[in-house]
KOLGUDREN-273772 format. One record per residue (C-alpha): residue number from 1; residue in one letter; x, y, z. Coordinates in pm, whole numbers. Layout:
<seses>
<sese NUM, "A", <X, Y, Z>>
...
</seses>
This chain:
<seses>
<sese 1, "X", <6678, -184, -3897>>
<sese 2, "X", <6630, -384, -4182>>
<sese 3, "X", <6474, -124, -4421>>
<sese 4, "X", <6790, 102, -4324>>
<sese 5, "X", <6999, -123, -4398>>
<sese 6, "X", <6799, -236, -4757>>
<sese 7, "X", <6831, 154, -4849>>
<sese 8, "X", <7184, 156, -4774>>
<sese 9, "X", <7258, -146, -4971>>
<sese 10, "X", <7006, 11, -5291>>
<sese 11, "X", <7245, 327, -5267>>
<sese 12, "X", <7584, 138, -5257>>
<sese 13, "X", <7474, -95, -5536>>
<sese 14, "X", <7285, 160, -5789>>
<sese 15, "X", <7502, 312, -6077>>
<sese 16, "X", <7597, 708, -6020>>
<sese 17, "X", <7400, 960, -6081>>
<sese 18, "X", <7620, 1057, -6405>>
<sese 19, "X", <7556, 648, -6511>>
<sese 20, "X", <7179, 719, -6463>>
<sese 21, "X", <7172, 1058, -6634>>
<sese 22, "X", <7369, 855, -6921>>
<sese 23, "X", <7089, 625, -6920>>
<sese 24, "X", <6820, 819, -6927>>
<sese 25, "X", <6960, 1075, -7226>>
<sese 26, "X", <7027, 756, -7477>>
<sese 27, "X", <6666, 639, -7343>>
<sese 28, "X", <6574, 951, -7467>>
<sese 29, "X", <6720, 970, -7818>>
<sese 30, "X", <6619, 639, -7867>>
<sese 31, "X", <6286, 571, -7745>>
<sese 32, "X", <6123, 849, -7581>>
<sese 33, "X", <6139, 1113, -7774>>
<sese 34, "X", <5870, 1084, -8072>>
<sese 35, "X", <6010, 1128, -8363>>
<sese 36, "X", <6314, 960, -8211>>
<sese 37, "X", <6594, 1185, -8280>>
<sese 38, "X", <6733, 832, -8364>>
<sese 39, "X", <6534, 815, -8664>>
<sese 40, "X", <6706, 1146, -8753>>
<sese 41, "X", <7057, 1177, -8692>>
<sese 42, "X", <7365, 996, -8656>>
<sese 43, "X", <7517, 890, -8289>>
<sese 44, "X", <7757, 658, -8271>>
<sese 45, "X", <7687, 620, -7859>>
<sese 46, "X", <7352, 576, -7941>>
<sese 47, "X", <7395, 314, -8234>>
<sese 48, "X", <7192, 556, -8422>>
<sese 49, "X", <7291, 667, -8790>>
<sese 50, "X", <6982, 851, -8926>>
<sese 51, "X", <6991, 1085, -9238>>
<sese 52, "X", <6756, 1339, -9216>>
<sese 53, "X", <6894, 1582, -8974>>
<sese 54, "X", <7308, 1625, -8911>>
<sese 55, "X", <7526, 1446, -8810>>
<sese 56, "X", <7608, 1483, -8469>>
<sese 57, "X", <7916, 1310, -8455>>
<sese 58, "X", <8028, 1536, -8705>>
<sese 59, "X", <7886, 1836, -8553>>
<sese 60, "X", <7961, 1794, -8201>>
<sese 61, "X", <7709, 2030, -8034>>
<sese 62, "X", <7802, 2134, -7704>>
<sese 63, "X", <7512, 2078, -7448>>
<sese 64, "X", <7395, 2444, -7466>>
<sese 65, "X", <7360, 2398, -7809>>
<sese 66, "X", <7146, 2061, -7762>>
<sese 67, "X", <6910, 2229, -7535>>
<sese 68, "X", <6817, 2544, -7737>>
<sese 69, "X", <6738, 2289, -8039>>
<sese 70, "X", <6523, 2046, -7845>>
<sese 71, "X", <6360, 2338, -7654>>
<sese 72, "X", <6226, 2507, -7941>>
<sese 73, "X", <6343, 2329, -8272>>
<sese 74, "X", <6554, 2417, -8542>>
<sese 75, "X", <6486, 2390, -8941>>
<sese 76, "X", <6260, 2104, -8990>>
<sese 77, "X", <6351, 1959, -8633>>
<sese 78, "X", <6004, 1988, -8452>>
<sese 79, "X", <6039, 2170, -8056>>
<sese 80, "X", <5973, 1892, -7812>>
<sese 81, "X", <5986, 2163, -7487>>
<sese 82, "X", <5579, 1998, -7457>>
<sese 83, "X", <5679, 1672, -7553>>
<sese 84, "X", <5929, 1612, -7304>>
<sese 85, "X", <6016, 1705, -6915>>
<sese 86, "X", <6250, 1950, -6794>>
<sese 87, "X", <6447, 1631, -6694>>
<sese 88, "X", <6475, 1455, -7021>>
<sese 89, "X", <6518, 1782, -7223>>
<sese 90, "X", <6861, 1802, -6983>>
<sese 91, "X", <6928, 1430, -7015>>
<sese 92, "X", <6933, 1394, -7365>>
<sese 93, "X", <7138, 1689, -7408>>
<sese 94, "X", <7395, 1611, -7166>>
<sese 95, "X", <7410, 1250, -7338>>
<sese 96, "X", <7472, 1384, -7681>>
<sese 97, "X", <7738, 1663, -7557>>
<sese 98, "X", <7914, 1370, -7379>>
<sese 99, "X", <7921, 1107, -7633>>
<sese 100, "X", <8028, 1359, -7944>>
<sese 101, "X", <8267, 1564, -7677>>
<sese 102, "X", <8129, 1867, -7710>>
<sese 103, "X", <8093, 1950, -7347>>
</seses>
């Protein structure tokens, strides 16, 4: 009874699944990912504001977009499909699509 109740109580008190994703994407862009994409470009949600790749505030890549680049790279921007899991690839990119509105 009690570990019933102690898993309904984790489920009713942990953020959504969208607030986790969240989390996990900005973990991502911040920390995980190495280079950072932090260290690259700009994201306001991210308190990020890198100058070596675009702006993505300004650009506003939809998440489609996102995934393709961090899959296999684009101009100097190194793939990171064997850097990262299928789960952070789809993390991160939902995170930036979300914060610059590009979903």
């Amino acid at each position: 009874m009690r570990i019933a109740l102690t898993a309904v109580l984790a489920l009713l008190l942990a953020p959504p699944l969208a607030a986790r994703g969240d989390e996990l994407g900005r973990k991502v862009f911040t920390q995980i990912a190495q280079p950072s994409c932090a260290i690259c470009h700009t994201l306001k949600a991210a308190e990020a504001a890198g100058t070596i790749g675009p702006s993505l505030d300004e650009l506003k890549p939809e998440k489609a977009r996102v995934l393709e680049a961090v899959r296999k790279g684009l101009g100097v921007m190194p793939p990171f499909a064997d850097k990262l899991t299928p789960e952070q690839i789809d993390a991160v990119a939902a995170f930036v699509a979300k914060a610059v509105g590009g979903q």
